[in-house]
C-alpha positions, 0 to 999 in steps of 0.5 A: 953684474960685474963688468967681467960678466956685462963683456962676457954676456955682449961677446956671446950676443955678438958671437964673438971669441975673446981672441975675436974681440980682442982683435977688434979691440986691439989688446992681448987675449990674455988682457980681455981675459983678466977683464972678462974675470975682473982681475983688472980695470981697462984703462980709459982708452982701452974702455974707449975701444971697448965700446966702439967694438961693442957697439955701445954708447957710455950712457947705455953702458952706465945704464946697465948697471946698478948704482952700487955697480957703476959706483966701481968703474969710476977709476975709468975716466969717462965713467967718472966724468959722465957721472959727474955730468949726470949728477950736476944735470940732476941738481939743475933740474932738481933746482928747477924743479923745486923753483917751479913747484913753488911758483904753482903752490903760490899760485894756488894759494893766490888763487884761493885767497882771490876767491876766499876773500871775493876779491876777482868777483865781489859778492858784496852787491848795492842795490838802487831803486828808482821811483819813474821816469823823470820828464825833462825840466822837473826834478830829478826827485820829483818823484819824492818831494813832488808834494812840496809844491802842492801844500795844504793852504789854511786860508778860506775853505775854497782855498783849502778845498782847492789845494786839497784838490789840486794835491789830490789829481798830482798825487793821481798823477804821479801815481800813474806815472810810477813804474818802479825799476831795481838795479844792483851794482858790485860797485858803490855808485853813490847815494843818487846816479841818473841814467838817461832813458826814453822820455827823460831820465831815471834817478836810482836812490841806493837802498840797501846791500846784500850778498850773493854767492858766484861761481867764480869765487868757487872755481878759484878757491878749488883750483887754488887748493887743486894746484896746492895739493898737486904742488905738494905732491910732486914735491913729495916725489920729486926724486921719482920725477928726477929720473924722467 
């Protein structure tokens, strides 16, 4: 469409005839004729008036046409300059656009290192286990080294049968008193902790380590790769995302 043709088309919508517009534009007849047959450009007050009778505002007309069609108007001094405007409008939000897309690849790939490597929810746990309750005033290891204080004597039979004795009803004893309790930990607490518990206190010897899968780490390396893939796509269109 040329402009000739786009002020033909809106003088008929309006019902107008060129001695009409002409009137309300304020030029000659014989000068809407030469732009209606695309003998002559308006100049930008011509073009300014020309709107106003219109009823048209520059960014709708700019809008009705191509990008081929407009690129011709741009003798016209107010199309040039909006055009201009648009443009640097375009390269902002596409500088925006490129800076923000960049923040959420970045993010996604955080975000699946985090859960890659199990550094927000280790998996790596320690566990400790603890023999009993230790009742106040023994040792926190009574439950380890409680026959050292009970040694096999060598001196008489009496001697020896009575030591055997007494070994035997502490080795009953400590038998009754051992309840067992495991506890895991993602943090290294040392060799030994004590935890105070009714009646006295527990001693945890750590054991060994292990690993476990969590769900947090999962959800991080998805939502890693979800932001990535996403970032990136948009990215591919970004040109189609610009004219929103």
């Amino acid at each position: 469409m040329t402009l000739g043709d786009y002020i033909k088309d809106k003088r008929a919508t309006m019902q107008l005839s060129q001695p009409q517009l002409a009137e309300q534009i304020g030029i000659e007849q014989s000068y809407l004729s030469k732009l209606e047959n695309d003998k002559s450009l308006p100049s930008n007050d011509v073009f300014r008036r020309l709107l106003t009778a219109l009823n048209l505002s520059l960014p709708a007309f700019v809008a009705a046409f191509s990008a081929q069609e407009i690129q011709q108007l741009t003798a016209i001094a107010d199309v040039e300059f909006y055009l201009k405007q648009q443009c640097n409008k375009q390269q902002r939000h596409s500088g925006w656009l490129v800076l923000s897309l960049s923040f959420v690849f970045a993010l996604g790939a955080a975000c699946f290192y985090a859960g890659f490597q199990a550094l927000c929810f280790p998996e790596r746990f320690h566990q400790y286990e603890s023999q009993g309750v230790v009742l106040p005033g023994e040792s926190a290891f009574v439950f380890t080294d409680w026959d050292q204080n009970f040694p096999i004597l060598t001196g008489t039979s009496e001697e020896m049968r009575q030591s055997m004795k007494n070994r035997a009803e502490k080795e009953q004893l400590m038998y009754q008193r051992f309840a067992q309790l495991t506890e895991h930990s993602f943090e290294y607490l040392g060799q030994y902790y004590i935890r105070t518990v009714d009646g006295g206190s527990r001693t945890f010897e750590y054991k060994t380590v292990g690993l476990v899968s969590r769900t947090g780490n999962t959800v991080l390396q998805l939502l890693g790769l979800f932001l990535m893939v996403f970032s990136a796509v948009l990215s591919l269109g970004r040109k189609a995302l610009l004219r929103f």
